[in-house]
N, CA, C and O atoms as a Tinker XYZ file with bonds, in Angstrom:
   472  protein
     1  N    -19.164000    2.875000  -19.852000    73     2
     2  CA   -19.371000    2.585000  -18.457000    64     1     3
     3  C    -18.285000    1.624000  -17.975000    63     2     4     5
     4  O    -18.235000    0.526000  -18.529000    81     3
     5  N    -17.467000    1.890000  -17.071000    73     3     6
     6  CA   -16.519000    1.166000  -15.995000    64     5     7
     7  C    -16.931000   -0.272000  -15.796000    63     6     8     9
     8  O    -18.110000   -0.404000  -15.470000    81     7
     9  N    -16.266000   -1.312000  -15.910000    73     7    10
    10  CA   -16.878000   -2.922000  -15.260000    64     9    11
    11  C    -15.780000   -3.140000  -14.724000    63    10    12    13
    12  O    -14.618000   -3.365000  -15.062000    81    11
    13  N    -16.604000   -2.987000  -13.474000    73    11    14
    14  CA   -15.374000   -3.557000  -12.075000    64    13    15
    15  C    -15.172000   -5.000000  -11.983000    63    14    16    17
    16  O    -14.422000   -5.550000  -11.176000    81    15
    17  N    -15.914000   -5.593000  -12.893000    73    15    18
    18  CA   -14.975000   -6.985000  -12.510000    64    17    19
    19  C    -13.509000   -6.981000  -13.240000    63    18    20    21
    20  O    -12.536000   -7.586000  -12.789000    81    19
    21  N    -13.510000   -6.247000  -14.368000    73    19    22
    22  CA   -12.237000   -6.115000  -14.798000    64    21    23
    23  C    -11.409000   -5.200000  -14.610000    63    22    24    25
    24  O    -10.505000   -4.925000  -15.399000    81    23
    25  N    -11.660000   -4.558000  -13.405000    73    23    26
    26  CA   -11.352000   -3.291000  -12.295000    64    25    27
    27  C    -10.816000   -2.069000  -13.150000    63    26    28    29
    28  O     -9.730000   -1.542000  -13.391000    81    27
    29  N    -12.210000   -1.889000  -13.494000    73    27    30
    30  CA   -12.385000   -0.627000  -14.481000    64    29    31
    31  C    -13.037000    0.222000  -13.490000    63    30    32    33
    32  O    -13.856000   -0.311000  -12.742000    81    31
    33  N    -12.740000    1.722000  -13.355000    73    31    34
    34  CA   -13.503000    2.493000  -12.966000    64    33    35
    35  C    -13.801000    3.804000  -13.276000    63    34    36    37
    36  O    -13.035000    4.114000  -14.188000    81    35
    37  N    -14.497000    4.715000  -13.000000    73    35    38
    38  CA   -14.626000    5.569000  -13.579000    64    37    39
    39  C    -14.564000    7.023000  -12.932000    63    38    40    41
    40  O    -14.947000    7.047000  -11.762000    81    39
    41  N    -14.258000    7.932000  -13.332000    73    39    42
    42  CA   -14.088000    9.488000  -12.552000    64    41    43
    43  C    -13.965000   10.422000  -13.374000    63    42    44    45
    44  O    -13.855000   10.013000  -14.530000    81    43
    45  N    -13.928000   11.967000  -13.205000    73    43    46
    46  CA   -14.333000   12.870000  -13.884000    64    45    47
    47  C    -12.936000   13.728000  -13.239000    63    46    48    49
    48  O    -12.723000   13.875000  -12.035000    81    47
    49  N    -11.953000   14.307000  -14.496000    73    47    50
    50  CA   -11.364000   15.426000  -14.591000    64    49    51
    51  C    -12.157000   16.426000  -15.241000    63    50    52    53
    52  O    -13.231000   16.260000  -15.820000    81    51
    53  N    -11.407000   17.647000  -15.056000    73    51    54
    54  CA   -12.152000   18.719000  -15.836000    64    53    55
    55  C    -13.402000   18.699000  -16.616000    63    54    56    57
    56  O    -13.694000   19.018000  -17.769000    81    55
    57  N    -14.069000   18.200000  -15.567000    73    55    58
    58  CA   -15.394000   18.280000  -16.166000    64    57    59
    59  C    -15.936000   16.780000  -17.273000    63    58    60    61
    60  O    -17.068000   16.584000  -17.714000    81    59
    61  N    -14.442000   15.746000  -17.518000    73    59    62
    62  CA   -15.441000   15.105000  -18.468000    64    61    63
    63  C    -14.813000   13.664000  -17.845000    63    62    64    65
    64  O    -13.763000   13.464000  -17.234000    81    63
    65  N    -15.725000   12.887000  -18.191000    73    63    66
    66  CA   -15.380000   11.262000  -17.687000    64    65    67
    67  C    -14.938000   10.326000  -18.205000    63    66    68    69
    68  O    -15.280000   10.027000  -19.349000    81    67
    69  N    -14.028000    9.584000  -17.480000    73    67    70
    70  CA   -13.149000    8.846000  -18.513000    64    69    71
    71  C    -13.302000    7.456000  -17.527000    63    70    72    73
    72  O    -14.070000    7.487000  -16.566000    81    71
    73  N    -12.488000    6.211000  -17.855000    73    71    74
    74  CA   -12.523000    4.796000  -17.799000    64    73    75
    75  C    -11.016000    4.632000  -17.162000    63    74    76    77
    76  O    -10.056000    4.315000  -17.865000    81    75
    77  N    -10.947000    4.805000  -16.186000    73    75    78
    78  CA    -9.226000    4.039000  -15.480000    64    77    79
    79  C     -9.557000    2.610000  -15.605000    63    78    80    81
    80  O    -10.676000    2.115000  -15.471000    81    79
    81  N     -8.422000    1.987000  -15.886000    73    79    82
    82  CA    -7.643000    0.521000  -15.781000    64    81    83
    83  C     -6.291000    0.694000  -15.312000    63    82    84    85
    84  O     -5.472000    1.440000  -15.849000    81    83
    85  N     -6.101000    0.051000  -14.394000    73    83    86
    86  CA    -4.752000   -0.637000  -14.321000    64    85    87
    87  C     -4.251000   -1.929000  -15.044000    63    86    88    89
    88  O     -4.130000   -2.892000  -14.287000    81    87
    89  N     -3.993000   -2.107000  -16.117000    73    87    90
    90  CA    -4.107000   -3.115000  -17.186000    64    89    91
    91  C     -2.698000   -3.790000  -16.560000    63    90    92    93
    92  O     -2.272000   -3.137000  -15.608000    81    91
    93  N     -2.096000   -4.671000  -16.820000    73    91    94
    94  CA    -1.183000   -5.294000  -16.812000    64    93    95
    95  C      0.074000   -4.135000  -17.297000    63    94    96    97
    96  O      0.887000   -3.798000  -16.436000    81    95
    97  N      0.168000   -3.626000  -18.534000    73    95    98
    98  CA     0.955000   -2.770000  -18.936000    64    97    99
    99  C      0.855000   -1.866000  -18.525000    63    98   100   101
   100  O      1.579000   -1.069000  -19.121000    81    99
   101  N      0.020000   -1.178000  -17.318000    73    99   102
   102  CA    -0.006000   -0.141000  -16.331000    64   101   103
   103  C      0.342000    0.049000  -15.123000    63   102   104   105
   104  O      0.585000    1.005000  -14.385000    81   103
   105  N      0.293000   -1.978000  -15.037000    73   103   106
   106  CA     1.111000   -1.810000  -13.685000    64   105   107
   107  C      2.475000   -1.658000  -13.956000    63   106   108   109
   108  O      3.086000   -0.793000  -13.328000    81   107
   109  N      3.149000   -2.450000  -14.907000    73   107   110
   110  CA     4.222000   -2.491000  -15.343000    64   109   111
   111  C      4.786000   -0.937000  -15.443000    63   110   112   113
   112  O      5.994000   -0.835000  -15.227000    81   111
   113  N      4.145000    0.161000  -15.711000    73   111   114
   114  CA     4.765000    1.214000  -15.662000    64   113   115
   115  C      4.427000    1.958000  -14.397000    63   114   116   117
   116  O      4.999000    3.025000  -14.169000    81   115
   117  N      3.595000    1.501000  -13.613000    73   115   118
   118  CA     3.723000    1.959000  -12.349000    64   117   119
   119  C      5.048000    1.727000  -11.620000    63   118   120   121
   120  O      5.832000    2.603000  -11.257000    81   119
   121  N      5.180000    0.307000  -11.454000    73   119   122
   122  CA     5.889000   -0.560000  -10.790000    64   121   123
   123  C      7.356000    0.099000  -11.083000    63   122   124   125
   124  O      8.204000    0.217000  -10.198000    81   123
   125  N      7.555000    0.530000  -12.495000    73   123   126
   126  CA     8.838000    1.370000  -12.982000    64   125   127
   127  C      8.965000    2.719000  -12.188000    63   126   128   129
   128  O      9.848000    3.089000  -11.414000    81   127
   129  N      7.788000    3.359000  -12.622000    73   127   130
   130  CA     7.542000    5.226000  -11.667000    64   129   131
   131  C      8.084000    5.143000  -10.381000    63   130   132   133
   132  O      8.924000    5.932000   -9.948000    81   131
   133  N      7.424000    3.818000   -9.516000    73   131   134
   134  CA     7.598000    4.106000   -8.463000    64   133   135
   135  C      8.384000    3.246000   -7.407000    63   134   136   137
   136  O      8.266000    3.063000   -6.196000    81   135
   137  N      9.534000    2.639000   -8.726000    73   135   138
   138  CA    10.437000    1.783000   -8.075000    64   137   139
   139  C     10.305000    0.539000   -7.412000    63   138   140   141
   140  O     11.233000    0.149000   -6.704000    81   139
   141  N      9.083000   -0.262000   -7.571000    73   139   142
   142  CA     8.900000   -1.142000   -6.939000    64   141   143
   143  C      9.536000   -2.297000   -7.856000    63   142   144   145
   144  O      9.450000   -2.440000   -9.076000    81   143
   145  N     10.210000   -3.087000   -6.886000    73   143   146
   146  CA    10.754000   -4.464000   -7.501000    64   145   147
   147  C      9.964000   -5.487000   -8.155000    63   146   148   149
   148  O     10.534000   -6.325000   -8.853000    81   147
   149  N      8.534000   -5.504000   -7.977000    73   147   150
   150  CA     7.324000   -6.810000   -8.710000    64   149   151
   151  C      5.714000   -5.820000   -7.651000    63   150   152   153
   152  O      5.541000   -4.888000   -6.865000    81   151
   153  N      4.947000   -6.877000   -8.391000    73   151   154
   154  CA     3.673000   -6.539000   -7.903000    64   153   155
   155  C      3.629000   -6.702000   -6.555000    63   154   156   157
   156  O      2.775000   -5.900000   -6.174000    81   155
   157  N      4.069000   -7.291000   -5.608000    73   155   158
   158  CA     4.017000   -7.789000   -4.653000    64   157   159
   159  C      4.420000   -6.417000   -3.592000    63   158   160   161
   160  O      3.816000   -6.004000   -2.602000    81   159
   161  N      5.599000   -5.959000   -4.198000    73   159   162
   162  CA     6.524000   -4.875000   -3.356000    64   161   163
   163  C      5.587000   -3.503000   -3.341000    63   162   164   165
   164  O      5.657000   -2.652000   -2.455000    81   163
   165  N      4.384000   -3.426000   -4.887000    73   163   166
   166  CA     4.028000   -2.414000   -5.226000    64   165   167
   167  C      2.778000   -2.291000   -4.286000    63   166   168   169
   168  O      2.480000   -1.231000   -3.737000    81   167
   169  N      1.945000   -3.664000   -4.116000    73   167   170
   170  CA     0.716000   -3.825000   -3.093000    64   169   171
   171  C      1.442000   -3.088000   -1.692000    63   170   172   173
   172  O      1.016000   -2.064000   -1.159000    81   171
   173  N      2.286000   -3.646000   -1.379000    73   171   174
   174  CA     2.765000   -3.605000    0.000000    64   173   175
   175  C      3.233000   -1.993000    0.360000    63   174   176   177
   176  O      3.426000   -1.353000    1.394000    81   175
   177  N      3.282000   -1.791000   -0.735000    73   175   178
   178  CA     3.741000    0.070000   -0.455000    64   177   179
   179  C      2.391000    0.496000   -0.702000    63   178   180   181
   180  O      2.431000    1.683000   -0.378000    81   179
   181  N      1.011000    0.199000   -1.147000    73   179   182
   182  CA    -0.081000    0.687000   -1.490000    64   181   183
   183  C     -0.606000    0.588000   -0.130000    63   182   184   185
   184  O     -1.132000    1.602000    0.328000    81   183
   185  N     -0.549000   -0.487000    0.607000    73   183   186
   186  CA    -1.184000   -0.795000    2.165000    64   185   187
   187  C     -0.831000    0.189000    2.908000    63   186   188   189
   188  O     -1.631000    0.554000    3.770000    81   187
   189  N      0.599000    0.954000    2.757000    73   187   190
   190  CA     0.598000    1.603000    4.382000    64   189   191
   191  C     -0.399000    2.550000    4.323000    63   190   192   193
   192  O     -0.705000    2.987000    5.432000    81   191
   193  N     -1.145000    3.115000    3.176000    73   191   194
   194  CA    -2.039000    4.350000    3.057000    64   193   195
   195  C     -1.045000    5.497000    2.847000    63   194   196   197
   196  O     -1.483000    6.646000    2.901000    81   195
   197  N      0.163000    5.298000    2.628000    73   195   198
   198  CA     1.259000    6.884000    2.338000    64   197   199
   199  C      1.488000    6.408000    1.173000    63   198   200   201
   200  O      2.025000    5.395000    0.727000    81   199
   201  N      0.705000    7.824000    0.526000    73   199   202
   202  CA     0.520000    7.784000   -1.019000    64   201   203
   203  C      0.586000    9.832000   -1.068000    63   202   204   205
   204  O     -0.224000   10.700000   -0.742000    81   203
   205  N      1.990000    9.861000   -1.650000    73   203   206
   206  CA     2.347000   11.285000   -1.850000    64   205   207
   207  C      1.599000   11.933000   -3.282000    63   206   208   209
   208  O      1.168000   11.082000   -4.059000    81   207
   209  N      1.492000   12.809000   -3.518000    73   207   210
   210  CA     1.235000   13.763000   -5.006000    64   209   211
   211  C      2.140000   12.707000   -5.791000    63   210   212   213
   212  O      1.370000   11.865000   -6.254000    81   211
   213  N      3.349000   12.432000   -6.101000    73   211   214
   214  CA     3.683000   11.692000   -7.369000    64   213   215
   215  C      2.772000   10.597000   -7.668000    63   214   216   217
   216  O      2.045000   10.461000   -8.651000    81   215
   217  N      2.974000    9.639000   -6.390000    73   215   218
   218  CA     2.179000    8.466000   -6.152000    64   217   219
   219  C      0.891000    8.574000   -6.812000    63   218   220   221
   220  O      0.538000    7.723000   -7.628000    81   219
   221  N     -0.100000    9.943000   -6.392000    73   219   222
   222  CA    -1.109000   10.014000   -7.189000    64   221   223
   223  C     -1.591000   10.009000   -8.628000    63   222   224   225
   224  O     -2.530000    9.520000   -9.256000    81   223
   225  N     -0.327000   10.920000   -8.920000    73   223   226
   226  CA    -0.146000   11.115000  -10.292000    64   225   227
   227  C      0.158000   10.002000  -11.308000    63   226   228   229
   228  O     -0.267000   10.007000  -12.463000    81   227
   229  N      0.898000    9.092000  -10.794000    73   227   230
   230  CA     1.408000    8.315000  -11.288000    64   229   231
   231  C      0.394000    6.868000  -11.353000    63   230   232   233
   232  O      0.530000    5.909000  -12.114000    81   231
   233  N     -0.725000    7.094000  -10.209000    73   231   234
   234  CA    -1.408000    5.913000  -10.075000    64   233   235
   235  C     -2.745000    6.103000  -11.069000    63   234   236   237
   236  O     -3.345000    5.164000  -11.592000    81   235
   237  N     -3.028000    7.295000  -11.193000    73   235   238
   238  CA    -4.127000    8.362000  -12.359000    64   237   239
   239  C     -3.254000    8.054000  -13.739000    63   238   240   241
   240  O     -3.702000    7.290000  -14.593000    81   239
   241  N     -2.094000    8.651000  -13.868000    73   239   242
   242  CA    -2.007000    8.379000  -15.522000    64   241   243
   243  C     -1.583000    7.339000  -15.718000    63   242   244   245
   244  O     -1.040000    7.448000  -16.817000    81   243
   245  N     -1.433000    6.176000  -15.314000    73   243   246
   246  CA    -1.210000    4.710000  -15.392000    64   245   247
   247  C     -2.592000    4.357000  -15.542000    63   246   248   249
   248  O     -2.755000    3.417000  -16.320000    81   247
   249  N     -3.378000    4.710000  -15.157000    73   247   250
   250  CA    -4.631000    4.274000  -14.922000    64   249   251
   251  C     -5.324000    4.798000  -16.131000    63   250   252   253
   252  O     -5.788000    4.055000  -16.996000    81   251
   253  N     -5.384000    6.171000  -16.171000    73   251   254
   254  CA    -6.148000    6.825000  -17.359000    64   253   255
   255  C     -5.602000    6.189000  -18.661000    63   254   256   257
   256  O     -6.407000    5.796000  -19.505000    81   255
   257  N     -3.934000    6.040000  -18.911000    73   255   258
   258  CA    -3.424000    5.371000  -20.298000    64   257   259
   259  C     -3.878000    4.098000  -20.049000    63   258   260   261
   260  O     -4.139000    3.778000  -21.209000    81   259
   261  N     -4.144000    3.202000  -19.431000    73   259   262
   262  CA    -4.791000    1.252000  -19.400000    64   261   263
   263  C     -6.051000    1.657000  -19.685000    63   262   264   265
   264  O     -6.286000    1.084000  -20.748000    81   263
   265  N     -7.229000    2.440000  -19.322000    73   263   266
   266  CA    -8.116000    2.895000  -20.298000    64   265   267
   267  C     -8.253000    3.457000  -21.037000    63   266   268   269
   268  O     -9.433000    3.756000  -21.217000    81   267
   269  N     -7.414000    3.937000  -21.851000    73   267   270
   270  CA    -7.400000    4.251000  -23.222000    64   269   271
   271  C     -7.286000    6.069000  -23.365000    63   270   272   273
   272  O     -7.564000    6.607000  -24.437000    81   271
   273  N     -6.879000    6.823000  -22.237000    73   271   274
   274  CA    -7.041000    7.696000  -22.577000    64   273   275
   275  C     -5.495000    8.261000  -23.061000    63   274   276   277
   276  O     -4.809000    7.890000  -22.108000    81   275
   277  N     -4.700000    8.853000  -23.875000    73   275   278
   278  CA    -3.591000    8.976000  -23.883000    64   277   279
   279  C     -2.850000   10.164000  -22.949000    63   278   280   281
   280  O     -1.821000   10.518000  -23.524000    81   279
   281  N     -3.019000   10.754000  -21.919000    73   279   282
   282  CA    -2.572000   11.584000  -21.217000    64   281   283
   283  C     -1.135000   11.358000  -20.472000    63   282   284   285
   284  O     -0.986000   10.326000  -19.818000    81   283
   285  N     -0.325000   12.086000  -20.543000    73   283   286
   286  CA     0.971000   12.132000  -19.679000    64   285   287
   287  C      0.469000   12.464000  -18.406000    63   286   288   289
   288  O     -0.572000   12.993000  -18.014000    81   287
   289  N      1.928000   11.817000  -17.621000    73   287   290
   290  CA     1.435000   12.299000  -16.023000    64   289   291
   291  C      1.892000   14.126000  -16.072000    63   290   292   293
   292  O      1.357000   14.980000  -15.364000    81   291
   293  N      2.683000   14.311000  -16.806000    73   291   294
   294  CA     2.422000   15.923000  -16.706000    64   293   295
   295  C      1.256000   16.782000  -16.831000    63   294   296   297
   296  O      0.956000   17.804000  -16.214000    81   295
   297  N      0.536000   16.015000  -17.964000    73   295   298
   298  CA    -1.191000   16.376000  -17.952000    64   297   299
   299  C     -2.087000   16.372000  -16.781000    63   298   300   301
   300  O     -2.858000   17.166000  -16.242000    81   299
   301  N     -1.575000   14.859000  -16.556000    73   299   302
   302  CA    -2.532000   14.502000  -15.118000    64   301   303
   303  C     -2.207000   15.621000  -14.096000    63   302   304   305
   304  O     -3.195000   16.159000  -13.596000    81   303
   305  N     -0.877000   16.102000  -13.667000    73   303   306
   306  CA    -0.512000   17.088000  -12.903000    64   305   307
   307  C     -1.609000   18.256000  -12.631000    63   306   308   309
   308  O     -1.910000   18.756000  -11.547000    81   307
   309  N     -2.152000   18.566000  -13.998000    73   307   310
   310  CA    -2.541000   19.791000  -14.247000    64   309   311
   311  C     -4.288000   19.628000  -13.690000    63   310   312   313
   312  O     -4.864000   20.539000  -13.095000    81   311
   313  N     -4.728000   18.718000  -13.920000    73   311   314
   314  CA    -6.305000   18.427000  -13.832000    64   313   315
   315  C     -6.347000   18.764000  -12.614000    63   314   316   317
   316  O     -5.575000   18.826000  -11.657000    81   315
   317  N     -8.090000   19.102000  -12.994000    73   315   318
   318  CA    -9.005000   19.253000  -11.725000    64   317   319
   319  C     -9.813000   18.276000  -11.424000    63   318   320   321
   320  O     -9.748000   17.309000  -12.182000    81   319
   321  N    -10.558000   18.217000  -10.554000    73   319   322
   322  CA   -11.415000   16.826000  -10.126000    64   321   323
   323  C    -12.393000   17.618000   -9.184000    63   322   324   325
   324  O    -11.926000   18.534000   -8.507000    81   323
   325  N    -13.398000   17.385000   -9.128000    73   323   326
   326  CA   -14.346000   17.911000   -8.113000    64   325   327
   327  C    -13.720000   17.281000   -6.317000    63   326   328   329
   328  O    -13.101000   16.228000   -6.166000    81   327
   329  N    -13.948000   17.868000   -5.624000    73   327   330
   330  CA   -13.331000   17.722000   -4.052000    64   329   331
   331  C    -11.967000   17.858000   -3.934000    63   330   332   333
   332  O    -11.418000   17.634000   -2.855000    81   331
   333  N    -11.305000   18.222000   -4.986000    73   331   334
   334  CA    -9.973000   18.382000   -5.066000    64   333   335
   335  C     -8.876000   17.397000   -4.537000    63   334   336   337
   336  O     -8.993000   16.213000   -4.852000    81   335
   337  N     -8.063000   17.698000   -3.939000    73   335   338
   338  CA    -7.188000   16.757000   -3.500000    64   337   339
   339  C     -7.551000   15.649000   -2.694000    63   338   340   341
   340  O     -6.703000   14.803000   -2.410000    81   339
   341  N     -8.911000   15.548000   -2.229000    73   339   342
   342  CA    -9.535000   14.557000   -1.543000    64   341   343
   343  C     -9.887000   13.562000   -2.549000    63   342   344   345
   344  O     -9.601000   12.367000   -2.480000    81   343
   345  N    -10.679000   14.274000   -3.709000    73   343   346
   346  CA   -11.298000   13.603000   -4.902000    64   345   347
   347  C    -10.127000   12.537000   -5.241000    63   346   348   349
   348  O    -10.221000   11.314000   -5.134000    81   347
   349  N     -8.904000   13.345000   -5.713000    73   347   350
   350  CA    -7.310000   12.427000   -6.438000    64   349   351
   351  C     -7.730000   11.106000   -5.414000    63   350   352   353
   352  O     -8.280000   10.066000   -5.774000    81   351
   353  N     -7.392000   11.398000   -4.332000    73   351   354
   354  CA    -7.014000   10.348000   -3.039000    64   353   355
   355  C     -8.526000    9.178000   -3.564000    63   354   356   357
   356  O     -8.522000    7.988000   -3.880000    81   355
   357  N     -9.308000    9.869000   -3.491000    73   355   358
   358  CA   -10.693000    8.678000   -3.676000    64   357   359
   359  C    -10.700000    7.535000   -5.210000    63   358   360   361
   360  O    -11.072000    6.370000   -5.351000    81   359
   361  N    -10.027000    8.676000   -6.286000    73   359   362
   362  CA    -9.804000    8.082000   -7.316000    64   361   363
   363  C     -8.845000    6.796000   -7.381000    63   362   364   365
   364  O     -9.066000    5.644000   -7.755000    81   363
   365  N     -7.403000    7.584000   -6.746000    73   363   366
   366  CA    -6.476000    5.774000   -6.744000    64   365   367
   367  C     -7.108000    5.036000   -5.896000    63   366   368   369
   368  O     -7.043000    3.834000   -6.153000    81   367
   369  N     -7.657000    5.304000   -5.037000    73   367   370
   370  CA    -7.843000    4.272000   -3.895000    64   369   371
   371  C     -8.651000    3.186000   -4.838000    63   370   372   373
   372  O     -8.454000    1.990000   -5.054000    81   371
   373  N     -9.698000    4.167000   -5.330000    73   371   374
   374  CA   -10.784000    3.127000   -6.010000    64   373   375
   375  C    -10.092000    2.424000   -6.876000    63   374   376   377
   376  O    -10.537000    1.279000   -6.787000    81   375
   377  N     -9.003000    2.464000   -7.903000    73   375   378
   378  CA    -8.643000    2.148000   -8.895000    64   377   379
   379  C     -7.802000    1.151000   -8.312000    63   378   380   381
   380  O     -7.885000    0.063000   -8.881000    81   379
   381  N     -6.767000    1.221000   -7.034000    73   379   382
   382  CA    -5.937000    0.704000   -6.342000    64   381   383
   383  C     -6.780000   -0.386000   -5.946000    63   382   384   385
   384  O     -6.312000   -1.523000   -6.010000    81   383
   385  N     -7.945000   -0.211000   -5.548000    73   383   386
   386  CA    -9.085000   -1.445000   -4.865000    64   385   387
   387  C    -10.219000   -2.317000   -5.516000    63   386   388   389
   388  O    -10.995000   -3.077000   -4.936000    81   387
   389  N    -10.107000   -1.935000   -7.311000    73   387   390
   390  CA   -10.252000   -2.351000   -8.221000    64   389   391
   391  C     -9.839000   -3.421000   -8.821000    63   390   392   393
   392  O    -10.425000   -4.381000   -9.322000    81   391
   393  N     -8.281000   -3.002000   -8.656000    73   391   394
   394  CA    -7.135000   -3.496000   -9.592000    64   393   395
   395  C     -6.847000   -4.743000   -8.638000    63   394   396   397
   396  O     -6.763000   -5.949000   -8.870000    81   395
   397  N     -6.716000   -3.896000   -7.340000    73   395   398
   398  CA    -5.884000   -5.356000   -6.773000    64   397   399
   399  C     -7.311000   -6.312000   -6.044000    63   398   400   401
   400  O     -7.067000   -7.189000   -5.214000    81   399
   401  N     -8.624000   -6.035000   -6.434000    73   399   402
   402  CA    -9.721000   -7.164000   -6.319000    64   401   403
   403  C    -10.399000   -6.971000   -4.474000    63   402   404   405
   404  O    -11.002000   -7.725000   -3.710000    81   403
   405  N     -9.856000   -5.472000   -4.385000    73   403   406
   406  CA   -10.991000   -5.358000   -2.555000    64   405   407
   407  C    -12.190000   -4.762000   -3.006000    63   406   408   409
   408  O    -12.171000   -3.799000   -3.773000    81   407
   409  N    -13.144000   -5.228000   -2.615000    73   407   410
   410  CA   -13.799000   -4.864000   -2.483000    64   409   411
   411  C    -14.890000   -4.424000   -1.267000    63   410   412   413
   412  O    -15.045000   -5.044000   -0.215000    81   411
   413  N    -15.499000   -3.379000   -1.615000    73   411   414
   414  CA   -16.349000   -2.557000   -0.591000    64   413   415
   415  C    -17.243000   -2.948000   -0.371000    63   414   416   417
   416  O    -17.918000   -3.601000   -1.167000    81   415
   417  N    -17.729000   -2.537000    1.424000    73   415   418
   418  CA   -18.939000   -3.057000    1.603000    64   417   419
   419  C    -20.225000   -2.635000    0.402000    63   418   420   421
   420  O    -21.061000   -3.401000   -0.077000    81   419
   421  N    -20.129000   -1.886000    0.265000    73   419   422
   422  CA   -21.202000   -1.161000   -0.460000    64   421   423
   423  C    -21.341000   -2.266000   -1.681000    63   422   424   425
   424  O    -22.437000   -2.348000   -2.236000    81   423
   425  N    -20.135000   -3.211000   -2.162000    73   423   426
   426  CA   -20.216000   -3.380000   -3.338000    64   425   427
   427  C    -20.706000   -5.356000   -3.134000    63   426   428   429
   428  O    -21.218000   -6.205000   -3.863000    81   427
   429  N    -20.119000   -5.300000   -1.587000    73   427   430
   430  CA   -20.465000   -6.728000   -1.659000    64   429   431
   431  C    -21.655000   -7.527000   -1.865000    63   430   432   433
   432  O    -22.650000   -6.943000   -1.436000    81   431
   433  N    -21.933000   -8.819000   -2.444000    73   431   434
   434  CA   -23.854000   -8.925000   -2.260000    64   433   435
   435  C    -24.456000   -9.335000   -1.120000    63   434   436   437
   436  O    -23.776000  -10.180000   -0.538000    81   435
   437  N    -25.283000   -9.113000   -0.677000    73   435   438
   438  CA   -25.610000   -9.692000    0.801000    64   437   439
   439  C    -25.431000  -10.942000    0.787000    63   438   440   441
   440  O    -25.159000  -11.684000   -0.157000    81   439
   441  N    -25.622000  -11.195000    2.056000    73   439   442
   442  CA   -25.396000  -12.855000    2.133000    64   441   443
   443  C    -26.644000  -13.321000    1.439000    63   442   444   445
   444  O    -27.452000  -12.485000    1.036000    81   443
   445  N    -26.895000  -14.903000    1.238000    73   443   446
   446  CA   -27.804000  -15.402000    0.666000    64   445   447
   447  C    -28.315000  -15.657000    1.777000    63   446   448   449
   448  O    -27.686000  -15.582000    2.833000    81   447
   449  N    -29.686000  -16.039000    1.667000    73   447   450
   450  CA   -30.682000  -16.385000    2.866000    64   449   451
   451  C    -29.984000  -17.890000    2.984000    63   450   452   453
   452  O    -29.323000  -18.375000    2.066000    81   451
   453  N    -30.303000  -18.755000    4.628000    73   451   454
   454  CA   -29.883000  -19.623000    5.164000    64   453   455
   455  C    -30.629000  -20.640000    4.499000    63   454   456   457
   456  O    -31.847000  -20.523000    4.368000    81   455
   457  N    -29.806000  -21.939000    3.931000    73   455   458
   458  CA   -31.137000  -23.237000    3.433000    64   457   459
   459  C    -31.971000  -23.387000    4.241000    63   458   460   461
   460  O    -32.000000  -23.147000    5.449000    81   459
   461  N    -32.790000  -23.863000    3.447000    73   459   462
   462  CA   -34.339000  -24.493000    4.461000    64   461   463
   463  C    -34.467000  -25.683000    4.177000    63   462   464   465
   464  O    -34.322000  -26.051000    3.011000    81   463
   465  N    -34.834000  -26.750000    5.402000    73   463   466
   466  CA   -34.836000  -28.100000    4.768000    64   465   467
   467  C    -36.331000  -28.422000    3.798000    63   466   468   469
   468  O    -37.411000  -27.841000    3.686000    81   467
   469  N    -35.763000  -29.585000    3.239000    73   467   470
   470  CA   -37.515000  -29.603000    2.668000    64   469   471
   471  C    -38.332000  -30.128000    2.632000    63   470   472
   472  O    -39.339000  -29.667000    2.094000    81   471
């Protein structure tokens, strides 16, 4: 099971489920794939939301190898995912919003109730 505090998450190719990380040594080979000068340059190209097929690919098998799975991005190329090309897009995002610590409403805890004096 995925623990998002250590922005682990989880998704299903071809049918079976695996554990993305963006580990430190995943960004590091992202950051190489996709030419970015440091982490900083790599966030800032993640914000505009233009994230092409390489981008995907590259953000999946970076992700799938920091959890342990050994797949090339030529592999990754090949997979299926349920919702298809929407699914890819939902996967980095999550992994992208994992890694770099956003989190979703869905995920936030409600507020705490207001003190009461006593």
């Amino acid at each position: 099971m995925a623990n998002h505090h250590r922005g682990e998450i989880e998704a299903e190719f071809n049918g079976k489920k695996y554990s993305l990380c963006l580990t430190l040594g995943a960004l590091a080979e992202l950051e190489h794939a996709l030419g970015a000068g440091d982490l900083v340059d790599l966030a800032r190209r993640f914000e505009t939301g233009a994230l092409g097929a390489r981008d995907l690919i590259a953000i999946i098998g970076c992700g799938l190898r920091g959890g342990g799975a050994p797949f090339s991005n030529d592999e990754v190329a090949g997979f299926s995912i349920p919702e298809g090309l929407l699914g890819f897009v939902r996967v980095a995002g999550a992994l992208l919003a994992a890694t770099f610590g956003v989190v979703s409403e869905e995920d936030q805890p409600a507020n705490p109730p207001e003190p009461r004096d006593a």
